[in-house]
C-alpha positions in Angstrom: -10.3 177.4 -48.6 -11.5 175.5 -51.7 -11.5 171.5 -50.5 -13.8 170.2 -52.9 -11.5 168.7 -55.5 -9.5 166.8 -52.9 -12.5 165.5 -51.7 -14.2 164.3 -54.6 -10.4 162.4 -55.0 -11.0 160.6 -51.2 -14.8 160.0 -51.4 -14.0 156.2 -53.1 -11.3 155.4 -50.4 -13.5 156.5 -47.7 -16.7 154.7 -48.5 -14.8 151.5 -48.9 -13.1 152.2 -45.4 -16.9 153.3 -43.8 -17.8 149.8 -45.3 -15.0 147.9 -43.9 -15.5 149.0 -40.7 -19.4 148.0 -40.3 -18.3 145.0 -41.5 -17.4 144.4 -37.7 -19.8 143.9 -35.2 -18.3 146.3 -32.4 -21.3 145.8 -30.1 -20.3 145.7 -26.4 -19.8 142.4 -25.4 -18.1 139.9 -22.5 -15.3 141.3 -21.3 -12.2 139.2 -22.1 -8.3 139.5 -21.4 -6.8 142.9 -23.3 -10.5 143.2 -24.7 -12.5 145.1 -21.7 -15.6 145.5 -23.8 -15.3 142.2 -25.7 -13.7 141.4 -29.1 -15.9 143.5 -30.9 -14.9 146.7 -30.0 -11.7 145.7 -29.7 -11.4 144.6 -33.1 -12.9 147.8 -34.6 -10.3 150.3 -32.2 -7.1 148.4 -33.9 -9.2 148.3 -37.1 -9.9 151.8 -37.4 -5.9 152.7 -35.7 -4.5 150.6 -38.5 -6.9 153.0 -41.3 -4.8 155.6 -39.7 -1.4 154.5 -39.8 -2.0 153.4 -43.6 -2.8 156.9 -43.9 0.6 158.3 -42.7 -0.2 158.9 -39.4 0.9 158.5 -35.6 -1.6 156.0 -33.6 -1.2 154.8 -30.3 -3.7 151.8 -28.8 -4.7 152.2 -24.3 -5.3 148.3 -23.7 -8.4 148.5 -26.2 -10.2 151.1 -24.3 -9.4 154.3 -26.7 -6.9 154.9 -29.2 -5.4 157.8 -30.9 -4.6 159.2 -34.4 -3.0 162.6 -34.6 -1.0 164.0 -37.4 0.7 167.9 -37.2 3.1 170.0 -34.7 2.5 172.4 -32.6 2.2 172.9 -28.6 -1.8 173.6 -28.7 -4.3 170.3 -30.0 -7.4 169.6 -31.5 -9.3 167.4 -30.5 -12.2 165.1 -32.2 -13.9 162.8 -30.0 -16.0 159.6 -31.5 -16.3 156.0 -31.3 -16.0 152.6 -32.8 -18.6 150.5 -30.6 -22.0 150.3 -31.6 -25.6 149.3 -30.6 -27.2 146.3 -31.5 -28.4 145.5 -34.7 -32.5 144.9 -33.5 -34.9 143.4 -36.0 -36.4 145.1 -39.6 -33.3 145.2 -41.7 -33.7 144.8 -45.6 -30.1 144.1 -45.7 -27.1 142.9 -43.5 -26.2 145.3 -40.9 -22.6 143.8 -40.7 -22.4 144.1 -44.0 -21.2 147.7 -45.5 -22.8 146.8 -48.5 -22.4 149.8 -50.9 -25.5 150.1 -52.9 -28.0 152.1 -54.5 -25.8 155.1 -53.4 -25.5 154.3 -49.9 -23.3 152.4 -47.8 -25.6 150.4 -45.6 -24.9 149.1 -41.9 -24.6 149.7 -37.8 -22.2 152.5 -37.5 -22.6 154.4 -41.2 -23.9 157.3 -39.2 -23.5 156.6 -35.7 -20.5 156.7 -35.1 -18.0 154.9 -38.0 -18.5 156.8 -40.3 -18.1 160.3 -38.8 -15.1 159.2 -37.6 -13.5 158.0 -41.0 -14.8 160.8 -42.2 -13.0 162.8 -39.7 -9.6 161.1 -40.9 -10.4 161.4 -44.0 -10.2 165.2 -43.9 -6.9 164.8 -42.2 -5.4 163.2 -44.8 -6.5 165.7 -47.4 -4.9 168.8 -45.0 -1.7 166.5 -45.0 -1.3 165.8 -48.3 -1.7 169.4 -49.1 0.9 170.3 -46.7 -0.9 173.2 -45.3 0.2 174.8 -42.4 -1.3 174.8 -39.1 -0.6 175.7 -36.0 -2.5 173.2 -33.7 -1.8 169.5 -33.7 -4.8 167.6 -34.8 -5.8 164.5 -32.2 -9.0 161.6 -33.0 -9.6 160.2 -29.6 -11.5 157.0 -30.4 -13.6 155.3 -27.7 -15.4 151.9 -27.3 -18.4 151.8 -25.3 -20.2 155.2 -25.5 -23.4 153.8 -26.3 -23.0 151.9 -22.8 -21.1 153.5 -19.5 -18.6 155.3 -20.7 -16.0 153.1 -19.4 -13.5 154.0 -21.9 -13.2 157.4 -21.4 -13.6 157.4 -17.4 -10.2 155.2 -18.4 -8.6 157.5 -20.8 -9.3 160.5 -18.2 -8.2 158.7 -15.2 -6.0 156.3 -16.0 -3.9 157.1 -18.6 -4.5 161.3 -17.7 -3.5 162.4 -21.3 -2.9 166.1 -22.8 -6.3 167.8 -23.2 -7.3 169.7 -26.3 -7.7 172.8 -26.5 -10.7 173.3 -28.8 -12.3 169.8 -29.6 -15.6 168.4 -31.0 -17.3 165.3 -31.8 -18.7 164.2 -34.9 -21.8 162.3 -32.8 -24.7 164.5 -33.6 -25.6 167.0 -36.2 -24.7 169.7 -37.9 -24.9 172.7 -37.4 -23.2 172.7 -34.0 -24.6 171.7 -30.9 -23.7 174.1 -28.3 -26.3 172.5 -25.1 -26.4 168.9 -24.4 -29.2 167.9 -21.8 -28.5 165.9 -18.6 -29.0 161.5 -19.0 -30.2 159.6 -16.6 -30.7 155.7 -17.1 -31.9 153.5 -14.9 -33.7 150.4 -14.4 -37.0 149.4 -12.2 -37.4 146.4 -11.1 -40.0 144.4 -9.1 -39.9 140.4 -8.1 -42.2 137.8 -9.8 -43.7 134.6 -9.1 -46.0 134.0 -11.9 -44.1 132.9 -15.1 -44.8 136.0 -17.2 -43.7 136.2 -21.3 -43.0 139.6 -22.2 -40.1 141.2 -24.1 -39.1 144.5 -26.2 -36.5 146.5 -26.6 -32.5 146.1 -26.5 -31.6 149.4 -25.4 -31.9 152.1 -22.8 -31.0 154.8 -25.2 -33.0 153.5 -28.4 -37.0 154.0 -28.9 -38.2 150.1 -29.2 -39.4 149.1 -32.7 -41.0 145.9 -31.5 -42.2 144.2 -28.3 -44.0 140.8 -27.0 -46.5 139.3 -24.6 -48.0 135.9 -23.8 -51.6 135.7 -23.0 -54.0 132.8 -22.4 -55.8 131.1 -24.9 -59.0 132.3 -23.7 -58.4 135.9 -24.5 -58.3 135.7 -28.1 -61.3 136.7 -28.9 -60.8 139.4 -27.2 -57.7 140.7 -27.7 -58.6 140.3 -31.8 -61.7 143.0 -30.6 -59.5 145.4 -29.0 -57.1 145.4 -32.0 -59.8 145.6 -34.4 -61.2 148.9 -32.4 -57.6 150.3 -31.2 -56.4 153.6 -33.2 -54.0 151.9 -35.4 -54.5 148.3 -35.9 -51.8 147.5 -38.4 -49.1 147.8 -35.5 -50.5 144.3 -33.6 -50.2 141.1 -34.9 -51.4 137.7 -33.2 -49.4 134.8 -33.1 -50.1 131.3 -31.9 -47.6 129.3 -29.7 -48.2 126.5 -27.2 -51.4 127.3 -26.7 -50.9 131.2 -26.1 -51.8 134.1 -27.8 -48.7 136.2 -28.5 -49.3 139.9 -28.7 -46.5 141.1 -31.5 -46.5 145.0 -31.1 -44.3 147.2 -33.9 -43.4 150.5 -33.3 -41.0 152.8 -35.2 -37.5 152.7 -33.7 -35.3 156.0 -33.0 -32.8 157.2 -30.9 -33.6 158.2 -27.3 -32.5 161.5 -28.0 -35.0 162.0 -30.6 -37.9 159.9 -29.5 -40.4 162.1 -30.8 -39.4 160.7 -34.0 -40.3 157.1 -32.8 -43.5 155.1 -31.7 -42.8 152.9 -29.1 -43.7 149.7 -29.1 -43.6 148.4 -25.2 -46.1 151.9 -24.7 -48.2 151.0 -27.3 -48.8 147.1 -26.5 -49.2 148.3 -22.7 -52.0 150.5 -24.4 -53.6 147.6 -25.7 -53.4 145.3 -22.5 -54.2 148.0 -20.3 -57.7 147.5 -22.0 -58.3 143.7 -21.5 -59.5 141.5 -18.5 -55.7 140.2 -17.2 -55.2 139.0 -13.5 -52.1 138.8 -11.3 -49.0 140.1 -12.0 -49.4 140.4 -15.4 -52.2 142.9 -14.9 -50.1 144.9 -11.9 -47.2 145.1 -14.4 -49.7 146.7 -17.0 -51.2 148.9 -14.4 -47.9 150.1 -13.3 -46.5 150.7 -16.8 -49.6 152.6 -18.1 -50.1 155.1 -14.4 -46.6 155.7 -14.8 -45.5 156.1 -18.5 -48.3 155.4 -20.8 -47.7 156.9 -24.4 -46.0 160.3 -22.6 -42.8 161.7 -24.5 -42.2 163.6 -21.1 -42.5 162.3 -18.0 -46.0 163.6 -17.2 -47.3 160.4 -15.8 -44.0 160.0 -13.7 -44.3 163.3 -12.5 -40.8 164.6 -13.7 -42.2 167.1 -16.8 -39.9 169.7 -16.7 -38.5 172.5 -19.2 -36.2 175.5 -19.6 -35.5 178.2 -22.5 -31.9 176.7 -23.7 -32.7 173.2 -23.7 -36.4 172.1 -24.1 -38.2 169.9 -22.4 -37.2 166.6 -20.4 -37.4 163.2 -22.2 -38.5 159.7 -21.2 -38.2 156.7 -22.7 -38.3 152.9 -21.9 -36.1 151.6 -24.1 -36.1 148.1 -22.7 -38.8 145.5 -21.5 -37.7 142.1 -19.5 -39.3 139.1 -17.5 -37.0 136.4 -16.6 -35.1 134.9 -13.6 -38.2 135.5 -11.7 -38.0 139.8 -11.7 -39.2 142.3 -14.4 -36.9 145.0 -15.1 -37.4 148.5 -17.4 -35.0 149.8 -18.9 -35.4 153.9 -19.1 -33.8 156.8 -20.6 -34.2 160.1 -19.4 -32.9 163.7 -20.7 -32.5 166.5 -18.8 -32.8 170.1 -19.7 -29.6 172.2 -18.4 -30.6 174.3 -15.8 -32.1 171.2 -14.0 -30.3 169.1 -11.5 -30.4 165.4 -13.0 -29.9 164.6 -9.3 -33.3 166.1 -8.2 -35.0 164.1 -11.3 -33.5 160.9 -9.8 -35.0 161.6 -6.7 -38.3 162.1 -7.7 -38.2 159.3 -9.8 -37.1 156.9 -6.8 -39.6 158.1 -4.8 -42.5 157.5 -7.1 -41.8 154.3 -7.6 -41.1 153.0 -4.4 -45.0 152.6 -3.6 -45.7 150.4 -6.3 -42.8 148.0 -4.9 -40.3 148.8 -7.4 -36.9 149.4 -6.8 -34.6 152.0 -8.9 -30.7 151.5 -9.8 -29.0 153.9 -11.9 -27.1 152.6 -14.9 -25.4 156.3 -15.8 -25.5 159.6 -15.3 -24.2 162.1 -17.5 -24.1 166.0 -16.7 -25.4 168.4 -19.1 -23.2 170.8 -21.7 -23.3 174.2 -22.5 -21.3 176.5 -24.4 -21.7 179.8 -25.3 -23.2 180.3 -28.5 -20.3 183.3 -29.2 -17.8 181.4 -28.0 -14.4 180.9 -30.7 -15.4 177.3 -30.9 -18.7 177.6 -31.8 -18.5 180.3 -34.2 -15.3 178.7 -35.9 -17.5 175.7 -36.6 -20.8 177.5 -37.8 -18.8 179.2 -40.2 -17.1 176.4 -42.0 -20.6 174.7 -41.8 -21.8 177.9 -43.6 -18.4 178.0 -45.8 -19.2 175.1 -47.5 -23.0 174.5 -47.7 -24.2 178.1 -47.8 -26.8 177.1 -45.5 -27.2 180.9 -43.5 -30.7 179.7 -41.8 -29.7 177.1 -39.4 -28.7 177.9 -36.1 -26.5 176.9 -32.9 -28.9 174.2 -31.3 -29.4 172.2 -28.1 -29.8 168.1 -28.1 -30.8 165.4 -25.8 -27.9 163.8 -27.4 -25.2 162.8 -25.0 -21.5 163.3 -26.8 -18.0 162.7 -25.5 -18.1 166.6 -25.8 -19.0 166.6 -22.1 -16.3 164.8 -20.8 -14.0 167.7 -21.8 -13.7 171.5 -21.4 -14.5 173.6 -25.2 -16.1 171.3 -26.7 -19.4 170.9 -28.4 -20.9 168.5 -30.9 -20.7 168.9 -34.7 -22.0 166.8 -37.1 -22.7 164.9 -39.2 -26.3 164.4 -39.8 -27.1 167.3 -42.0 -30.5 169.4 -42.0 -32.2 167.6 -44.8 -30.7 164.2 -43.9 -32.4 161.2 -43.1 -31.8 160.0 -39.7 -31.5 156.2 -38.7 -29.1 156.1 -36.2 -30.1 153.8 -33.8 -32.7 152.3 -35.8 -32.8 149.5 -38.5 -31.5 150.0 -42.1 -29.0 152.6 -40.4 -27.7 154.2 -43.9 -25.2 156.3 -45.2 -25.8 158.3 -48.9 -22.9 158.7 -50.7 -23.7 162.4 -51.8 -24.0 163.4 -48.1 -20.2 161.7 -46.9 -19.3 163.9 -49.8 -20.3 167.1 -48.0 -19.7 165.6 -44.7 -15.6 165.6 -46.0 -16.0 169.1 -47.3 -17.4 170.5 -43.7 -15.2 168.2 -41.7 -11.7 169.4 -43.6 -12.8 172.9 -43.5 -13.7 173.0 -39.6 -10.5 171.4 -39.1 -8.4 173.5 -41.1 -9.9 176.4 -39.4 -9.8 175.5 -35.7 -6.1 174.4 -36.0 -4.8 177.2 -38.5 
């Protein structure tokens, strides 16, 4: 079926919603009373539930953990699975990223891509199916949640707690298009080791984010040095030196990107690690360097860990540190990990803890997520690759796996879809997150058509 027309008639309401919701920083905060993952979240759950009923449709709010918006009749549901919360804003913007300006033909904030405006989007194309008054045979359910860049707590909630109808067919808008039929395992964790010297060092501000900048204090006396080693290191435009009460302080900057697609990124913690690991530094400063450099160096893959593994479905395993920390006298890393599918993330953990034991670190695992995998001929998966190929005419792309980690795993048939098309630029995660304004307009067109056809 023909959508375009109706969409073309949505696009301004929807860019103006997109932009309202970035407005709100929905980054997970201190828990509070009714507000589990802080006011943020909270705000952007009753924000996007009120879009919903001003569309004309049911919502229902579980104490600020998820919420729903469902529209249609029928025994059989599907679902769509995304989220309101967001990760931090970091450093680098040209622009507000709490402000959903629309400009230059974009619509420009935290959350345009991952996960706002998918979402809207995603209602959106409800709308247009209700107005039309076509008839379908499924229900249609958006399950929204508030801390899947975190724990997961919502939907451990919403599964356990509240225990709610399943879909039958469901997908979430998290990713990219095509469809994603294979997610890889995630494991985060942190290592930590004591301190007693007062070290400086900093970068990062998430375990699933590829650090765009990162800082060390060094002693005077090193300057001359440390200027040398820049001066001779690969790329010197990435260090700056800065001078504050009587340190040196080593600014490293790295291109930021999503832990799931870290080969697109340049870290910045590995690369000022690099760069220490070749001056003279004593003490625990120089253990911490030592450490960082025998175990992760500049590796995309765990080599230096010892964890590089790889299958046929799913690729190879991920690392990344995503955070650096000294303070209240212990260091702590921060470190993402994915997992191809036929591996057990358990076994990965394991090796991991053992490695790091004999350097007097000590491991604690922040989450763990199993791997997805649908079959590639499944109904779901083929419904959704052809209204992806319906409306873009794109025959050349293909089924793929991620080292994403989507709500899709938390429920049976379901798979990731959308929205970050082929040719589209992808900042998720990263500063100057955008949104172009001729993409949502084919994001609508996919999005109503994939709907249409998996509840028909």
């Amino acid at each position: 079926m023909d959508f375009r027309s109706k969409a073309d008639a949505y696009l301004d309401a929807l860019a103006k919603d997109i932009s309202a919701l970035c407005r709100i920083n929905s980054v997970e905060g201190e828990a509070k009373p009714g507000m589990p993952f802080g006011e943020g979240p909270a705000k952007a759950l009753e924000e996007a539930l009120r879009m919903g009923r001003e569309l004309g449709f049911k919502t229902e709010n579980f104490d600020n953990y998820v919420g729903h918006i469902e529209f249609g009749e029928g025994e059989e549901m599907v679902g769509i699975l995304g989220h309101v919360d967001v990760v931090p804003a970091g450093e680098g913007w040209e622009r507000d990223p709490w402000g959903g300006e629309i400009a230059d033909g974009r619509i420009w904030g935290r959350g345009t891509l991952d996960d706002k405006g998918p979402v809207l989007t995603c209602l959106y194309a409800m709308k247009i199916l209700k107005d039309m008054n076509i008839p379908l045979k499924r229900r249609v359910r958006i399950i929204l949640g508030t801390n899947e860049e975190t724990n997961w707590g919502c939907m451990d909630y919403y599964l356990n707690k509240v225990k709610p109808e399943l879909p039958t067919l469901a997908f979430s808008p998290d990713s990219e298009f095509p469809v994603t039929y294979a997610e890889l395992g995630m494991l985060q964790y942190t290592l930590t080791r004591p301190l007693t010297e007062d070290l400086e060092i900093e970068g990062g501000n998430a375990f699933n984010a590829v650090p765009s900048i990162a800082k060390v204090a060094l002693p005077a006396e090193l300057g001359e040095t440390l200027k040398k080693e820049i001066s001779e290191s690969e790329d010197p435009s990435i260090y700056s030196v800065e001078e504050k009460d009587g340190k040196q302080i080593l600014v490293t900057r790295g291109v930021g990107a999503h832990a799931a697609h870290l080969q697109e990124g340049k870290n910045a913690v590995s690369y000022m690690m690099e760069l220490l690991g070749r001056l003279p530094l004593t003490g625990e400063l120089a253990e911490v360097v030592n450490f960082y450099n025998e175990h992760f160096g500049t590796c995309l893959y765990g080599e230096k860990m010892g964890i590089a593994v790889s299958d046929e479905v799913s690729g190879p395993l991920t690392l990344n540190v995503g955070m650096i920390s000294s303070k209240d006298g212990k260091l702590v890393l921060s470190c993402d990990s994915r997992i191809p599918v036929s591996i057990q993330v358990s076994d990965i953990e394991a090796k991991v803890n053992e490695r790091i034991a004999k350097a007097g670190y000590t491991m604690e695992v922040a989450s763990i997520e199993q791997p997805l995998y649908v079959a590639k001929d499944s109904e779901l998966v083929q419904t959704l690759m052809n209204a992806y190929k319906t409306v873009t005419g794109d025959t050349q792309s293909q089924p793929m796996a991620s080292g994403g980690a989507t709500y899709s795993r938390t429920m049976k048939n379901c798979v990731a879809f959308g929205c970050l098309l082929p040719d589209q630029v992808d900042t998720m995660h990263q500063a100057n997150e955008s949104l172009e304004l001729d993409k949502l307009k084919i994001w609508l067109e996919v999005m109503t058509e994939a709907i249409y056809q998996l509840a028909k």
